[in-house]
C-alpha positions in Angstrom: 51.8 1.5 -19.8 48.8 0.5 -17.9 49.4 0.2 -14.0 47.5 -2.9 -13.9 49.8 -4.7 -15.8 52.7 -4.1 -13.3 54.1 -6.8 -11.1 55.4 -5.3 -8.1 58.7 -6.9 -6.8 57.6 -6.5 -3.4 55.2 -5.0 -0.7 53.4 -2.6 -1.9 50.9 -0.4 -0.2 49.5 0.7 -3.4 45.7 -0.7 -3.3 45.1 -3.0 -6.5 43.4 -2.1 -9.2 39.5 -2.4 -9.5 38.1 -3.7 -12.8 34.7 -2.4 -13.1 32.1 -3.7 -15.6 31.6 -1.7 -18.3 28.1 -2.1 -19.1 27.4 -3.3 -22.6 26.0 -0.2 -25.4 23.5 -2.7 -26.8 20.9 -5.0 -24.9 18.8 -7.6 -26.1 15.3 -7.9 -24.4 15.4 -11.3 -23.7 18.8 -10.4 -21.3 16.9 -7.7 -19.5 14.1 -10.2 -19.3 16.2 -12.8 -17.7 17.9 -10.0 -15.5 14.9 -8.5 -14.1 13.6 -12.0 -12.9 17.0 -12.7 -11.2 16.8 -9.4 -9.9 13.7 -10.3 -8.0 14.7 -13.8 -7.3 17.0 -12.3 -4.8 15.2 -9.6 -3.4 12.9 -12.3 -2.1 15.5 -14.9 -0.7 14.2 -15.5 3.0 15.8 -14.8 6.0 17.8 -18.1 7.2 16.8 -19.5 11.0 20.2 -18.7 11.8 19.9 -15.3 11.6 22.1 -14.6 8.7 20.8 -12.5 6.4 20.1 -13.5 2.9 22.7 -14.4 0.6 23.7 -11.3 -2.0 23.1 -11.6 -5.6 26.3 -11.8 -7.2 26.9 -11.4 -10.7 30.2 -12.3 -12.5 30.6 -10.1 -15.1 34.1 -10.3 -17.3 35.8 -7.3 -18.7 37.2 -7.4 -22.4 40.7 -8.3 -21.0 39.5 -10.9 -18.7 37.5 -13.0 -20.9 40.3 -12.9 -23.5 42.8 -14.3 -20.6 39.8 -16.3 -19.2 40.0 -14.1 -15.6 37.4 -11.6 -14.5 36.7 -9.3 -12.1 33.6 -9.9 -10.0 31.4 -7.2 -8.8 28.8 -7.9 -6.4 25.5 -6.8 -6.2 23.6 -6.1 -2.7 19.9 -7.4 -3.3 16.6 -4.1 -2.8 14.9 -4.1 -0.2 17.5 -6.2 2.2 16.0 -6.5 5.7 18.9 -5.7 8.2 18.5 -7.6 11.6 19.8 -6.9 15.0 20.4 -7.9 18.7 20.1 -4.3 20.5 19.5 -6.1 24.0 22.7 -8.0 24.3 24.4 -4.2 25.0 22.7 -4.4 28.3 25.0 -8.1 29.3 28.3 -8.6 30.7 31.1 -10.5 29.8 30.9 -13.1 32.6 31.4 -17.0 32.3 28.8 -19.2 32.1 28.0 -23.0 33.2 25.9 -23.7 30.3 24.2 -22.2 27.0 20.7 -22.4 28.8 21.5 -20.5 31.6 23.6 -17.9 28.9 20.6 -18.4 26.9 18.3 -17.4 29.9 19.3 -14.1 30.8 19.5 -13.4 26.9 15.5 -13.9 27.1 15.4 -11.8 30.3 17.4 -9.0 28.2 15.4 -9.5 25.4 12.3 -9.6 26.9 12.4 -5.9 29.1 13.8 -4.5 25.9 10.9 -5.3 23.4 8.7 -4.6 26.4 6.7 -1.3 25.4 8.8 1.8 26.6 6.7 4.7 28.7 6.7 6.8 25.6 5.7 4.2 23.3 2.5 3.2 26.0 1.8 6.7 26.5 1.1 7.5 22.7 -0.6 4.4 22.0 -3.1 4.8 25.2 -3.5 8.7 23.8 -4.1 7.2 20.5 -6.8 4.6 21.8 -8.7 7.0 23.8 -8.7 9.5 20.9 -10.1 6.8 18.5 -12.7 5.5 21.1 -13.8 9.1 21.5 -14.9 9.8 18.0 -16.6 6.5 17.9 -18.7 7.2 20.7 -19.1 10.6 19.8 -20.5 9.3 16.6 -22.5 6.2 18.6 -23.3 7.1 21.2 -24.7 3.8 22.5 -21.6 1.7 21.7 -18.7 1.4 23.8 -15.1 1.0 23.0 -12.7 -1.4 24.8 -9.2 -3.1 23.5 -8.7 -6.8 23.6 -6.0 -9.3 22.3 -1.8 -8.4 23.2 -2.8 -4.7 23.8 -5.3 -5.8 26.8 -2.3 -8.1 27.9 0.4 -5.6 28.0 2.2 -8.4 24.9 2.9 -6.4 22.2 5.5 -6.3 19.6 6.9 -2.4 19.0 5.0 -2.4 15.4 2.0 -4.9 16.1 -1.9 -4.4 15.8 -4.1 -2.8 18.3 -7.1 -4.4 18.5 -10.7 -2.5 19.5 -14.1 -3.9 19.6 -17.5 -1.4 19.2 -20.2 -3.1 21.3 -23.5 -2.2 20.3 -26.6 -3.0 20.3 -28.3 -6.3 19.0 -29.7 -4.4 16.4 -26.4 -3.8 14.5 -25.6 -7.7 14.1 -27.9 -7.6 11.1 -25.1 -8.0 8.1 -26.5 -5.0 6.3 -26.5 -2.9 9.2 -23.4 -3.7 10.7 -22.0 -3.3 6.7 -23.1 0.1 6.8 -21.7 0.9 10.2 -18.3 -0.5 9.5 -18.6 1.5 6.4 -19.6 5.1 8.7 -16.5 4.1 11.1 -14.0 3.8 8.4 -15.2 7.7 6.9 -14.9 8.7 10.4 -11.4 8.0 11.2 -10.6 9.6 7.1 -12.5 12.9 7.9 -11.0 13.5 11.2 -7.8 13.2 10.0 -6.3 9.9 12.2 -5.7 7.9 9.1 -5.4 8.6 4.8 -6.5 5.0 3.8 -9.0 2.4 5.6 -9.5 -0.9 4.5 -13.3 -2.3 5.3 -13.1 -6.1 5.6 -16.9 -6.8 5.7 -16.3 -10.4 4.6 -14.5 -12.2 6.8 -15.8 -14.7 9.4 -15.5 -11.3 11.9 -15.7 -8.4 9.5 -13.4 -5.3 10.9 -11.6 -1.9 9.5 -8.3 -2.2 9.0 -5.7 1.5 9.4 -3.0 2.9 10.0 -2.6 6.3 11.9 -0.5 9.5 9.9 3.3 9.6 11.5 2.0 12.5 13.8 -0.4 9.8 15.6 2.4 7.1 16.3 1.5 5.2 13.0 -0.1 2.4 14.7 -1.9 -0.2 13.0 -5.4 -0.5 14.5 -8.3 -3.0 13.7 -11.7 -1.9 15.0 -14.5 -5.0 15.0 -17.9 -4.4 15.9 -19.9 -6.7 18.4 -16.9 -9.1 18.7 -17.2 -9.8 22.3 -15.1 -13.1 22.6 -12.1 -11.6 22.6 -13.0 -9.6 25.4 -14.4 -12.6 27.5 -11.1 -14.2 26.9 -8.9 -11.2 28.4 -9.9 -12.0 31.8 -9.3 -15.9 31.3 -5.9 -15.4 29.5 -4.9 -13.0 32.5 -5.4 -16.1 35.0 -3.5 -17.8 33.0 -0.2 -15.3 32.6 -0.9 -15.0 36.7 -0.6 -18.8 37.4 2.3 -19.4 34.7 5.5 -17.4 35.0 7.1 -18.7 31.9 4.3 -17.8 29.7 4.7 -14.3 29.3 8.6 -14.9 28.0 7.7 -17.5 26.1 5.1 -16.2 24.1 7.0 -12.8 23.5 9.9 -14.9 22.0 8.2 -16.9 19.9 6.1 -14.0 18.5 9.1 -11.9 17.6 10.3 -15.4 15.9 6.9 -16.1 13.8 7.0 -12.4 12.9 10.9 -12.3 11.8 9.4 -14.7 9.1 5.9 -13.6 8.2 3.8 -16.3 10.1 2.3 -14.2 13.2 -0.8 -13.7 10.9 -3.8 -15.8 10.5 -5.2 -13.2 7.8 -1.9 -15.2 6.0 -2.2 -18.4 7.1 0.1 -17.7 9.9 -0.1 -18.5 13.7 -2.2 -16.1 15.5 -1.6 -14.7 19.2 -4.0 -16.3 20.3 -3.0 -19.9 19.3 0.3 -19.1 20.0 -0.6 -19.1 23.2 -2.9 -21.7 23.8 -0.1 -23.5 22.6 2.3 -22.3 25.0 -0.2 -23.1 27.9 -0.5 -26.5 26.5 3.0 -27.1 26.7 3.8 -25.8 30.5 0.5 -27.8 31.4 1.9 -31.3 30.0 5.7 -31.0 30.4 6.4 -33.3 27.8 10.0 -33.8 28.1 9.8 -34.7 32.1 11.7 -31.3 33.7 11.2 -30.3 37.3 8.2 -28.7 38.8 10.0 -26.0 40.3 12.0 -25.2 36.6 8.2 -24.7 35.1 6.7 -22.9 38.6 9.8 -20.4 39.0 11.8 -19.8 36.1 13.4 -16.9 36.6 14.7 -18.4 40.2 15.8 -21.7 38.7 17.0 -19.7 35.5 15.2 -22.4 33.3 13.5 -19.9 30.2 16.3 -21.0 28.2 15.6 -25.0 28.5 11.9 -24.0 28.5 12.5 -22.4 24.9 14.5 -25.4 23.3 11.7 -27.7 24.7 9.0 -26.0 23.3 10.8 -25.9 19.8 11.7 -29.6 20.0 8.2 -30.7 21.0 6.1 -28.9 18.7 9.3 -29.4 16.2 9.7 -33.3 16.4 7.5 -34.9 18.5 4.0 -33.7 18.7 1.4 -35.8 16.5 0.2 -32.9 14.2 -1.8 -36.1 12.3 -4.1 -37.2 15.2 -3.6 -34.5 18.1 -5.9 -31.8 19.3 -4.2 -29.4 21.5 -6.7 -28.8 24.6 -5.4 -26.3 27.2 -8.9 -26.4 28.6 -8.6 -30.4 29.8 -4.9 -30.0 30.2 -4.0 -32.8 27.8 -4.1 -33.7 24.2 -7.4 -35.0 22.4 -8.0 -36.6 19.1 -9.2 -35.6 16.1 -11.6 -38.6 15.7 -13.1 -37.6 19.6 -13.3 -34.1 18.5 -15.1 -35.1 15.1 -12.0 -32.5 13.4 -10.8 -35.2 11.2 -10.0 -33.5 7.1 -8.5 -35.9 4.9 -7.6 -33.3 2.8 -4.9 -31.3 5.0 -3.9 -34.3 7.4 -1.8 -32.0 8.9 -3.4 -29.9 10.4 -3.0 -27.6 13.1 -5.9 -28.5 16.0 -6.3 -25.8 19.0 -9.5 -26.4 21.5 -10.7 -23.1 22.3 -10.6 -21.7 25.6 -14.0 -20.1 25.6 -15.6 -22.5 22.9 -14.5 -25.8 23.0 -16.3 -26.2 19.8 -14.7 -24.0 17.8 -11.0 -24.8 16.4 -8.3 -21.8 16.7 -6.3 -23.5 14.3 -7.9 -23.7 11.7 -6.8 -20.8 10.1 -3.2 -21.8 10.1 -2.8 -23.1 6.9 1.2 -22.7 6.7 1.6 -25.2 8.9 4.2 -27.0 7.4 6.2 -23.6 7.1 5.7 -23.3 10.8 6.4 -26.7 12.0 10.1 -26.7 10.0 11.1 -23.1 11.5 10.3 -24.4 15.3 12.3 -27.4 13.7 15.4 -25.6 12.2 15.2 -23.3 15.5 16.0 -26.0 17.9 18.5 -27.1 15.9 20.6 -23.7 15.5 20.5 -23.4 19.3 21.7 -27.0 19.6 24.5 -26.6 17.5 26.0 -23.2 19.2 29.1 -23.3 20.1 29.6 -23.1 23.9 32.9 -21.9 25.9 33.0 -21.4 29.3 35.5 -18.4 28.6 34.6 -15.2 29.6 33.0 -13.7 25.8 30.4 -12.2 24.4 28.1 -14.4 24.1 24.7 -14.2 21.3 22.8 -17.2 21.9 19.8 -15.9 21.1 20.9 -13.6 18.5 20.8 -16.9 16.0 17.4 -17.2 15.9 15.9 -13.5 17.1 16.8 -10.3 15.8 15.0 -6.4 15.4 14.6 -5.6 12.1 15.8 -1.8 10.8 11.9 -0.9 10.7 10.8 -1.8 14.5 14.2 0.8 15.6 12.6 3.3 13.3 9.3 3.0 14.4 10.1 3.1 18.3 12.3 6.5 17.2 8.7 7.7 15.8 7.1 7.2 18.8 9.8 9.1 21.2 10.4 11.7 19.4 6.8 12.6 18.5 5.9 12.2 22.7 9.2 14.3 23.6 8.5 16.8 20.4 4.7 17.3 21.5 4.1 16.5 17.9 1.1 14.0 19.3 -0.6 16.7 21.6 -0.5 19.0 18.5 -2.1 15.9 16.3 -4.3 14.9 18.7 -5.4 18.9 19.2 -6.2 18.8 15.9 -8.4 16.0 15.6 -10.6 17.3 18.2 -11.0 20.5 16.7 -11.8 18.5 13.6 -14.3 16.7 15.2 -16.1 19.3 17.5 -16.6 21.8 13.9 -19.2 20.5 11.7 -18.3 19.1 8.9 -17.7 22.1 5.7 -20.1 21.8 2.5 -18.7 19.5 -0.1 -19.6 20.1 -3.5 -20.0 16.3 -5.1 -17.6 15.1 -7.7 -18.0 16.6 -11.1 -20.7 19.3 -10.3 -17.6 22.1 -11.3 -18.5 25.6 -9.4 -21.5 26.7 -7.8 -24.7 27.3 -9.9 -27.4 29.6 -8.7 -30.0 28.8 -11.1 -30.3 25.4 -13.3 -30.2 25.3 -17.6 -33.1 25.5 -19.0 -33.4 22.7 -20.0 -32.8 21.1 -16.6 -35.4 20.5 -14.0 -36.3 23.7 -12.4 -34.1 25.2 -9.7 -35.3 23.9 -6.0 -37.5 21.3 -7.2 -39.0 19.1 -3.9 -41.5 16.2 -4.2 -40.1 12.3 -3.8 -38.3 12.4 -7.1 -35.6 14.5 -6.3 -32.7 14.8 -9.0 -29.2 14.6 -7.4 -28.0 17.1 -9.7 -29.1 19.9 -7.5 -29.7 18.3 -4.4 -27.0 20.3 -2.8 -28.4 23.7 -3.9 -29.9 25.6 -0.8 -33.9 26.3 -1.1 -34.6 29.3 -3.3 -35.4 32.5 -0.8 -39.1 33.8 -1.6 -38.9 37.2 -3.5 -39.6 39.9 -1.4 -42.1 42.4 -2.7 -43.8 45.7 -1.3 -47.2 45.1 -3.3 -49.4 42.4 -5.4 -47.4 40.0 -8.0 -47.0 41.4 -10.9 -48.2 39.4 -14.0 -45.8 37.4 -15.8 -44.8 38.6 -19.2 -46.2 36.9 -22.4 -45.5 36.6 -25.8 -48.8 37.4 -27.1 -50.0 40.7 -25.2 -47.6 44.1 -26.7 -46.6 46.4 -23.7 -48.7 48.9 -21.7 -49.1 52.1 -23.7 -47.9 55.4 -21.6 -50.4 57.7 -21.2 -48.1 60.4 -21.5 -48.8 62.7 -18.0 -45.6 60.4 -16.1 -48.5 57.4 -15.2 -49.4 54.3 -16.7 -52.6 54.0 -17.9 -55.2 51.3 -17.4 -54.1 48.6 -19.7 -56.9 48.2 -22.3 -56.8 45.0 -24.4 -55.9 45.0 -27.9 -58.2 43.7 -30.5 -61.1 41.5 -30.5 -62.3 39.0 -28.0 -63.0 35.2 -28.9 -66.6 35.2 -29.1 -66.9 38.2 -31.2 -64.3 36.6 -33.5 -66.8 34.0 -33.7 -69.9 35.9 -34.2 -68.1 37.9 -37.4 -67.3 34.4 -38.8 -70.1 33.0 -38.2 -73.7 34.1 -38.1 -76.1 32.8 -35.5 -79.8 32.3 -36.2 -82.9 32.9 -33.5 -85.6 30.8 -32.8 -87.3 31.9 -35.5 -85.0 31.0 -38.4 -84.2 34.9 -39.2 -80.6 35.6 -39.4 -78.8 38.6 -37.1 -75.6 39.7 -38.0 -73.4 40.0 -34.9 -71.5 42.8 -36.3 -74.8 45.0 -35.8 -75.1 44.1 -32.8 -78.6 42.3 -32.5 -77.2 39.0 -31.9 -76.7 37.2 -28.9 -73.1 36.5 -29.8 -72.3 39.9 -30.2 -68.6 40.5 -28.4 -68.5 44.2 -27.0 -72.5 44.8 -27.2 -74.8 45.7 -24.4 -77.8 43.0 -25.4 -79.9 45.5 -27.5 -78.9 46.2 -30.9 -76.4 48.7 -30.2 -72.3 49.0 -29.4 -71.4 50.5 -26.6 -68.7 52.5 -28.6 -70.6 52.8 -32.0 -68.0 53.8 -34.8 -68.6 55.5 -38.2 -67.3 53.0 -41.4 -66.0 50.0 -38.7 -67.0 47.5 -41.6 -67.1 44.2 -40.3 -64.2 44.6 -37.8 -65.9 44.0 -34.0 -66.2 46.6 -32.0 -64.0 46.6 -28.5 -65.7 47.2 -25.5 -64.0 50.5 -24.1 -66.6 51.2 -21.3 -65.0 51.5 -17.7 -68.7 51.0 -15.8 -69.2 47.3 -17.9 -69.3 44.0 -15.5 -65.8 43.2 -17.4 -62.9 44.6 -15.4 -60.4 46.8 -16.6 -57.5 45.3 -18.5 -59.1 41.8 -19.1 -61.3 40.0 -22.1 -64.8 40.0 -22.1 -65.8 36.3 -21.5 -67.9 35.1 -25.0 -71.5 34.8 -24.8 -73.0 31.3 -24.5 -73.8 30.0 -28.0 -78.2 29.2 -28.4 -78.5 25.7 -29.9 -79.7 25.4 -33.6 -83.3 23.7 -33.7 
């Protein structure tokens, strides 16, 4: 009898049965179709404000038995590619009581805040990284210079976000083409000396960069090198007054960072919220005050213990009540402008996101955002998760922040990467070896589809070490051909029409002696010539003027018995002809 028919008459600790789907033998394509797409569906649920990861897809699949009785069994299915999220920085808090969630809430941010903060290991590998990188460039250039701007120059960075380098160069290089071309030599660069497999060259964007990531051994840091941006390094001096003068902004901005990022809208490139927004919009914020608290809760936070009604303000205002229709955030004038003043009005995206910029007023930050809608309902739904907490003034262990913030699975495994390769002295090996690479030049490359080395060309290709302006690429890598290297004169070159030197028989060569007749005496026996006074002389006698092999007067120089009317062949050494070459042919008299 099958056990899972029994009904036990008590406790039992016998687990129950599990009913497994047995998958079906035959399949219909339009099922795995539709099972593929639901498949995906839930892979890419998103990420509740709340924290909770996304809901599993669940498939209820009845057995043989259970559809007959109209019961199933349901199996569940975890969805790919799940993102599992965190709060690692609430080990490091007690158990006490509280007065409030803000002040819980507070030292959460606190905790929060020195854990994310970059580790010693994790700044050591990324300054050894940026001084390698910035030496190869310079090495390359050596009139640019390399400095770091953006979060990096701030000391604001996220465990896995960009680093951000600018090549100064001369004025030279902003010509389009040129700078093209040098993005182009930068991004080889960092491939040949080993620091990165892949780089992307973004030479059309408004500023046109390379875009990499470093090989595990090197941290595998994401790095974007721009050349002749300089605004972002005039601003790193005029965003460090600012984090000088403002306390709170330096928690606040880290926060809400880690929150745009947990849903994929830290990225301009994506229509996202850049850094630099972000934080012109943070300044704006602790410049107005808009919901009316203290001085001193704005001027001394961490005193006053006020980061965590700092946070829910910020949400609520740019949640709820700022005027994304009409405003223009300035954090230059300290207050919020128009769109009409500023001329920034688009009646095509009334909604817009409007950021004055510190260095150019002119010029709108903002612009970029164009998920501004996505961004303005997760600063919503933010504010009101922390609202509706639940709050007891019992001693417990508390996760205030946890509802909105989290680490994902891929940050932990990347700071792991950058301590163990600091502690293993993976990166001083990696590093060694991309100096070596560099200092050595670079090794002789056959190009693609020339198959092994070829000495000498086909022939019927152009000849071997060719020169001149038209130069084939065929055999443009083939070194110069070495000049031959011979005791005495050239000999001749070989030709089809003259037989081989005759030996004389004693061990030597003898004089080479030409065989058979010359061209003027093959045209004296053809033709006869006639003198100036109509007589005819025959050239084979000799008497002629176009006599080949004669001396002038009548006679041969070699006279033979029964020759016929073959010409004769001039045999004698102490003739004007040299040795071994044709007797020129006489110049022809003209008929009268």
């Amino acid at each position: 009898m099958d056990p899972s028919t029994l009904v036990a008459a008590g406790p039992s600790n016998i687990p129950p049965p599990v009913i497994k789907a047995e998958p079906s033998t035959q399949k219909l394509p339009e099922q795995k179709r539709k099972r593929s797409k639901r498949k995906r569906n839930a892979s890419e649920a998103a990420t509740s404000v709340a924290g909770d990861p996304p809901a599993t897809a669940t498939n209820a699949v009845v057995g043989a038995q259970g559809e007959a009785e109209g019961e199933g069994g349901l199996v569940e299915c975890e969805a790919e590619n799940e993102e599992v999220w965190s709060t690692p920085w609430i080990d490091g808090l007690g158990t006490t009581s509280y007065e409030s969630k803000e002040q819980r809430l507070h030292d959460e941010i606190v905790a929060f805040f020195q854990y994310i903060s970059p580790t010693p290991e994790e700044a050591h590998a990324r300054a050894m990284v940026i001084a390698k990188v910035s030496s190869l460039v310079t090495r390359r250039f050596p009139q640019g210079a390399v400095d770091t701007f953006g979060s990096v120059a701030q000391n604001l960075y996220l465990p896995d976000g960009d680093t951000d380098m600018v090549v100064t160069m001369p004025p030279q290089y902003d010509d389009p083409e040129t700078k093209k071309r040098t993005l182009f030599q930068l991004a080889a660069l960092m491939r040949n000396n080993r620091v990165t497999p892949h780089v992307q060259v973004i030479h059309r964007a408004r500023v046109p960069v390379i875009s990499f990531q470093t090989v595990p051994d090197l941290g595998s840091l994401k790095i974007d090198v721009s050349l002749n941006a300089t605004d972002g390094l005039k601003a790193v001096p005029i965003l460090r007054s600012y984090f000088d003068r403002m306390p709170a902004l330096r928690h606040l901005v880290l926060c809400l960072k880690a929150l745009l990022s947990r849903h994929g809208l830290n990225s301009a490139s994506f229509g996202g919220l850049s850094s630099y927004a972000l934080i012109c919009l943070a300044i704006s914020f602790l410049q107005l005050n808009p919901m009316g608290r203290p001085k001193e809760l704005i001027d001394a936070p961490v005193e006053n213990e006020s980061l965590g009604v700092l946070l829910m303000d910020f949400l609520e205002y740019y949640g709820h009540k700022y005027k994304y229709e009409t405003g223009v955030v300035s954090p230059t004038q300290g207050r919020v402008l128009t769109k009409e003043e500023k001329g920034w009005t688009n009646p095509n995206h009334p909604h817009a996101l409007c950021i004055e910029c510190l260095l150019h007023p002119d010029n709108d930050v903002g612009r970029p955002t164009s998920k501004v809608g996505r961004i303005r309902t997760l600063f919503q739904e933010s504010h009101a998760a922390l609202q509706a907490y639940v709050f007891s003034d019992a001693p417990a262990a508390y996760n205030v922040l946890g509802i909105v913030l989290g680490v994902s699975e891929a940050t932990l495994g990347h700071r792991g990467l950058l301590k163990d390769i600091v502690a293993s002295g993976r990166l001083d090996r990696a590093l060694n070896e991309v100096e070596l690479t560099a200092s050595q030049p670079p090794p002789y490359r056959r190009p693609p589809g020339q198959g092994q080395y070829q000495p000498y060309p086909r022939h019927n290709a152009r000849p071997y070490g060719g020169g001149g302006d038209r130069d084939w690429p065929r055999y443009n890598h083939l070194p110069p051909r070495p000049p031959p290297q011979v005791s005495g004169p050239a000999p001749l070159p070989p030709h089809h029409s003259l037989p081989p030197r005759p030996d004389s028989g004693h061990g030597q060569k003898s004089r080479y002696v030409a065989q058979g007749p010359s061209f003027g005496a093959m045209r004296a026996a053809a033709t006869p010539s006639t003198n100036g006074n109509g007589n005819d002389k025959e050239s084979r006698n000799g008497t002629g003027n176009g006599s080949g092999g004669g001396n002038g007067k009548g006679q041969d120089a070699n006279p033979k018995p029964n020759s016929g009317s073959k010409p004769n062949i001039q045999t004698d050494t102490k003739s004007n002809s040299s040795p071994g070459s044709r007797s020129p042919p006489r110049r022809r008299r003209k008929a009268h």
